[in-house]
C-alpha positions as CSV (number, residue, x, y, z in Angstrom):
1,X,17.9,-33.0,-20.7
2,X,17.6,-30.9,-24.0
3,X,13.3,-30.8,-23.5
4,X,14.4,-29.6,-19.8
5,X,16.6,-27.0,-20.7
6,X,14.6,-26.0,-23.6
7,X,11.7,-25.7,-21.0
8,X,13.4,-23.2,-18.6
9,X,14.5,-21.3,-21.7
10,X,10.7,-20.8,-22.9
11,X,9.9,-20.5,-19.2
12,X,12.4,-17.6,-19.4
13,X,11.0,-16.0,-22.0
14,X,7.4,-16.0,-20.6
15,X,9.0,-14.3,-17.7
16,X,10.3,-11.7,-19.3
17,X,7.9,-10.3,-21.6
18,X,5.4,-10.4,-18.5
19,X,8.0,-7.9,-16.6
20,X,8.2,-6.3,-19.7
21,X,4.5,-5.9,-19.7
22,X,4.0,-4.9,-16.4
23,X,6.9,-2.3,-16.5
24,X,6.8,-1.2,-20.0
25,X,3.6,2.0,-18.6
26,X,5.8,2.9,-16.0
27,X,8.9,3.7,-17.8
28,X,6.8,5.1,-20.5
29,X,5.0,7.7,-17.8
30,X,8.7,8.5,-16.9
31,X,10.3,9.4,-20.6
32,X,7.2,11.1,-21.1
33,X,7.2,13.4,-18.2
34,X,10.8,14.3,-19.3
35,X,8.9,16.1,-22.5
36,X,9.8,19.8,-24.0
37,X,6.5,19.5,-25.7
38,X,3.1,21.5,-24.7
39,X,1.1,18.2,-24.5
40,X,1.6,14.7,-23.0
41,X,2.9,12.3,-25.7
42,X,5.1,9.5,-26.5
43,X,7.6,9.6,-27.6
44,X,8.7,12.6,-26.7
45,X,9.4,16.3,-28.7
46,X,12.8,16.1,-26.5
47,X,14.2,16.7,-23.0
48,X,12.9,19.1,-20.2
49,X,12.7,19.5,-16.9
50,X,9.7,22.4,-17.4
51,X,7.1,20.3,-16.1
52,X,8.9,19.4,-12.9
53,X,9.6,23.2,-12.5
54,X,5.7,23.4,-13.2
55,X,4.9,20.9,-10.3
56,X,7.2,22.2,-7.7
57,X,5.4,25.6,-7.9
58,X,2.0,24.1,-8.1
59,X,0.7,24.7,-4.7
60,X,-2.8,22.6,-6.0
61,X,-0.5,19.7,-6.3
62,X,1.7,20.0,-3.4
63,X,-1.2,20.4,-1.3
64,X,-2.8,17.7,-2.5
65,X,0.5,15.4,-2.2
66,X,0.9,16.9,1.9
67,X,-3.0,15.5,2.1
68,X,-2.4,12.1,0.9
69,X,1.3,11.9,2.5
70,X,-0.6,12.8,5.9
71,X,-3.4,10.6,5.1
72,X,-1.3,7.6,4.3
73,X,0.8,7.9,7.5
74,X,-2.6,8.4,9.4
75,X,-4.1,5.3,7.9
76,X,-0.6,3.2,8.3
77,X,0.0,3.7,12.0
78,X,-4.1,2.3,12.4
79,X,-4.0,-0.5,9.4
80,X,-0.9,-1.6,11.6
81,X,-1.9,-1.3,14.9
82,X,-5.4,-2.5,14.2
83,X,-4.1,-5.4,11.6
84,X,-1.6,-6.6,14.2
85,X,-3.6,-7.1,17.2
86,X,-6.5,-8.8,14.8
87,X,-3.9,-11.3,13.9
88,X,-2.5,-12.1,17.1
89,X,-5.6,-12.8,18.4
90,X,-7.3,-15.0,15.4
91,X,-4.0,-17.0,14.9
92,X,-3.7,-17.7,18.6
93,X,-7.0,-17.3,20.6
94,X,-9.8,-17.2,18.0
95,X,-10.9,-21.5,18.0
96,X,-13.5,-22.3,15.9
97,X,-14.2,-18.5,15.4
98,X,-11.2,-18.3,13.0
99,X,-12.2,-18.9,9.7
100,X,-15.1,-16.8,9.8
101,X,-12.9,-14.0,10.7
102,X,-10.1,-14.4,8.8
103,X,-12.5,-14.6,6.5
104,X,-14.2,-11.5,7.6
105,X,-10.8,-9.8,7.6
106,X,-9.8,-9.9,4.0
107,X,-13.0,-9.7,2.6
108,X,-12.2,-6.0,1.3
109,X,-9.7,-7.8,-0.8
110,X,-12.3,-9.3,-3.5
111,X,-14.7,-6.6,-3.5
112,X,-14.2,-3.7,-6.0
113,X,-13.1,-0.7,-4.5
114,X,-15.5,1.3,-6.1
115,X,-18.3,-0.8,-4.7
116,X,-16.6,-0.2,-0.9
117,X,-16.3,3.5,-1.8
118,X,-20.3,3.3,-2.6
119,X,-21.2,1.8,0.6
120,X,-19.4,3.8,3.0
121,X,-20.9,7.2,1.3
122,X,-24.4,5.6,1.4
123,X,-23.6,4.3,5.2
124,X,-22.6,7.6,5.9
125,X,-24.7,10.3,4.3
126,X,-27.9,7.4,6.1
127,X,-26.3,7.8,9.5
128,X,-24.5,11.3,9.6
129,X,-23.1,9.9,12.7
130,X,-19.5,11.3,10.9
131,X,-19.5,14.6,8.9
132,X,-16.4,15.0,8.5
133,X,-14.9,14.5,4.9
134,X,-11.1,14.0,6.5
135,X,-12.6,10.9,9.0
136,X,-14.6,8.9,6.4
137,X,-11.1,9.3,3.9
138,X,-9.1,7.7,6.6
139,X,-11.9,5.0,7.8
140,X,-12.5,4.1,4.2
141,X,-8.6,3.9,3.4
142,X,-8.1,1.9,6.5
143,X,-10.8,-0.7,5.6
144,X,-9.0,-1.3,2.7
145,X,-5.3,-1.8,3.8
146,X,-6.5,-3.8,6.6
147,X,-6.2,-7.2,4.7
148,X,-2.6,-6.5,3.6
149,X,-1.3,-6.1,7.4
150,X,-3.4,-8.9,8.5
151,X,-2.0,-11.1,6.6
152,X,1.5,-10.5,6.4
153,X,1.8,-10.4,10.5
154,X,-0.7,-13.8,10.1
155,X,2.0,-15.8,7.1
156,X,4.9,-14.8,10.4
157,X,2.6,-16.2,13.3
158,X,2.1,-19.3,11.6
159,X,5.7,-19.9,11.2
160,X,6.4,-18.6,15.1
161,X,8.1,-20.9,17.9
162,X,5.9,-20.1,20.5
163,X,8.6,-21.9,23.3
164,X,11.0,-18.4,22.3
165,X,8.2,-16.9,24.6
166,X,7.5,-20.0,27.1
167,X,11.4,-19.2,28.2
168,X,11.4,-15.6,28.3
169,X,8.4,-16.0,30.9
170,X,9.9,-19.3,32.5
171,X,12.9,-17.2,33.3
172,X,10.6,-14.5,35.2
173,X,9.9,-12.0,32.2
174,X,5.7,-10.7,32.2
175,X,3.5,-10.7,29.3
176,X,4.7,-7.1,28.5
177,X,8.2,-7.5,28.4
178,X,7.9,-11.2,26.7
179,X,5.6,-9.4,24.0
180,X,8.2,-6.2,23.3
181,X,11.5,-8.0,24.0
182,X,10.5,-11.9,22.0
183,X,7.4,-11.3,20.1
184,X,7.3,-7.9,18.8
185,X,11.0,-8.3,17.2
186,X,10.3,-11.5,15.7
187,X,7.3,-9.9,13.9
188,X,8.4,-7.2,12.9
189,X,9.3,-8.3,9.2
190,X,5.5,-9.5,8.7
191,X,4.3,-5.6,10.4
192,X,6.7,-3.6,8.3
193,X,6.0,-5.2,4.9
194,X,2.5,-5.1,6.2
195,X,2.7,-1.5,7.0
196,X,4.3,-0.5,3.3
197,X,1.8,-2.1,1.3
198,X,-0.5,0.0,3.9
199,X,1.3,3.0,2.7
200,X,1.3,2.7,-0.6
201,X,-2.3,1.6,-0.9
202,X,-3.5,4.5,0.6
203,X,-1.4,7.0,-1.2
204,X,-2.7,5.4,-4.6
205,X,-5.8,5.0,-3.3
206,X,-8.9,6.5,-6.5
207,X,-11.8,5.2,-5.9
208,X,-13.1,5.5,-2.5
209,X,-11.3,8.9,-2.5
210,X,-12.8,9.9,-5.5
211,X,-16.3,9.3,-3.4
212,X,-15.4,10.3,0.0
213,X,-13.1,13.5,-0.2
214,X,-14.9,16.7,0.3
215,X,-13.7,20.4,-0.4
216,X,-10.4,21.1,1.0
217,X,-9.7,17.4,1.6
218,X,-8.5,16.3,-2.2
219,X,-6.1,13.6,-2.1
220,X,-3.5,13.6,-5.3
221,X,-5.3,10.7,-7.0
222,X,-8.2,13.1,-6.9
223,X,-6.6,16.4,-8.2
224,X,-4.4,14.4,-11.0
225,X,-7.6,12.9,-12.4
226,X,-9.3,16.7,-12.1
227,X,-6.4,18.3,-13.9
228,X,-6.3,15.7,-16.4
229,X,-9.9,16.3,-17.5
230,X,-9.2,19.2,-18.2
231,X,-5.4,19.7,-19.3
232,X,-3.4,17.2,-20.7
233,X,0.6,18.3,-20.5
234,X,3.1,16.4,-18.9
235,X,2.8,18.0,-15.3
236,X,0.8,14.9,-14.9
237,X,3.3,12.6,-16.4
238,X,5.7,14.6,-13.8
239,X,3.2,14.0,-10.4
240,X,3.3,10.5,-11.2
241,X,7.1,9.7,-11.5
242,X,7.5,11.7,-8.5
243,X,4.9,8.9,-7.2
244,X,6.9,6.0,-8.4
245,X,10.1,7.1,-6.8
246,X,8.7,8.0,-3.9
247,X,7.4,4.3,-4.0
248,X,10.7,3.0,-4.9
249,X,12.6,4.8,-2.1
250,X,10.1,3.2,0.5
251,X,10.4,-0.4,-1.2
252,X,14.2,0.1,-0.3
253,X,14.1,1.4,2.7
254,X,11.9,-1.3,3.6
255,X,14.4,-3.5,2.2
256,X,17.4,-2.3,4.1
257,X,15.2,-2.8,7.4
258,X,14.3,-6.3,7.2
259,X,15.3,-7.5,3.7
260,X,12.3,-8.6,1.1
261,X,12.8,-12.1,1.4
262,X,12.6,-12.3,5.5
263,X,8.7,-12.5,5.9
264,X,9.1,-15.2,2.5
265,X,11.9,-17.2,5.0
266,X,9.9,-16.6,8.1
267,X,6.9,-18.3,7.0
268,X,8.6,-21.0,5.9
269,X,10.6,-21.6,8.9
């Protein structure tokens, strides 16, 4: 019994320095964007709310958060739609084809996003089939969140009782209404979380839109690293807390929808 308890205690520990790890930049990016000080440091000279003033009447910034807010939604609304039907039809139809394309599905997962972001410009600036700077930001973006909405609608499907819809169509309801009124609800934990992590991918998104944005099309990640090469005072510091609550807020949201734990219970059940 002592070893055991002793155990969790040590497992307890572990546990907490790892959050503390993990969390430790964040609220450090946070206190520092608070700074009175002319230049980005920690700790800071004291507490102002200058650099927030500086940000709200940046219109480089809040043109380039608009851009990436409208990109994000863009790129959501496909990763979902697109993610959604894929996984409907590999869990349910796809027979031996399956692994290879769930397979095929989340292989953006493993491969650098850097190395993605090369091989679309490449594919391309070869083809000029697409010129436009604002269509390769959102094909590139979507390729990438496509895994994330795959599988959190594919973790639900598994755990699905497909006889909910053989009695919704036994008692007369059509494919369409069986698919809005049974299937679509019971999903809809897996193609919400699937649709945040969507969102929030995008918006962070550096690499490939480092590569693939063009002039006027400069998505925040973009125009924080440009102003950080060369200026370094907490208006950075400030864009980026603005990013983590903006982050926060749609984690709870999210939550108040269909609770964090739902898709976990649904995939289980």
């Amino acid at each position: 019994m002592e070893l055991t308890r002793r155990g969790q205690l040590a497992l307890d520990a572990v546990v907490t320095l790892l959050y503390l790890f993990l969390l430790a930049p964040i609220v450090i990016v946070v206190i520092a964007a608070f700074n009175s000080g002319e230049y980005l440091r920690f700790p800071p000279e004291g507490f102002s709310l200058r650099w927030f003033r500086a940000l709200a009447t940046s219109d480089t910034f809040i043109d380039a958060f608009l851009f990436s807010l409208q990109l994000a939604v863009i790129v959501t609304i496909l990763s979902t739609v697109i993610g959604t039907a894929a996984a409907l039809y590999i869990v349910r139809h796809a027979g031996w084809t399956r692994t290879p394309l769930q397979l095929l599905m989340i292989s953006p997962l493993p491969v650098p996003a850097i190395l993605t972001g090369i091989a679309l410009l490449i594919f391309f600036y070869t083809t000029d089939i697409i010129r436009s700077s604002f269509t390769h930001l959102v094909i590139g973006h979507t390729l990438v969140c496509l895994p994330y909405v795959f599988l959190t609608v594919s973790t639900v499907l598994v755990g699905f009782d497909r006889t909910l819809e053989e009695a919704a169509r036994s008692l007369g309801a059509g494919p369409i209404t069986t698919f809005f009124r049974i299937t679509l609800p019971i999903l809809k934990s897996g193609i919400l979380s699937g649709a945040v992590f969507a969102f929030i991918i995008s918006f962070d998104e550096f690499p490939i839109s480092l590569l693939l944005s063009g002039v006027g099309n400069t998505p925040l990640p973009v125009q924080l690293f440009d102003y950080l090469r060369f200026s370094f005072d907490p208006t950075a510091a400030a864009v980026s807390t603005v990013t983590i609550v903006m982050t926060v807020i749609v984690v709870l949201v999210t939550e108040r929808l269909v609770g964090l734990e739902s898709l976990y219970t649904r995939g289980r059940s």
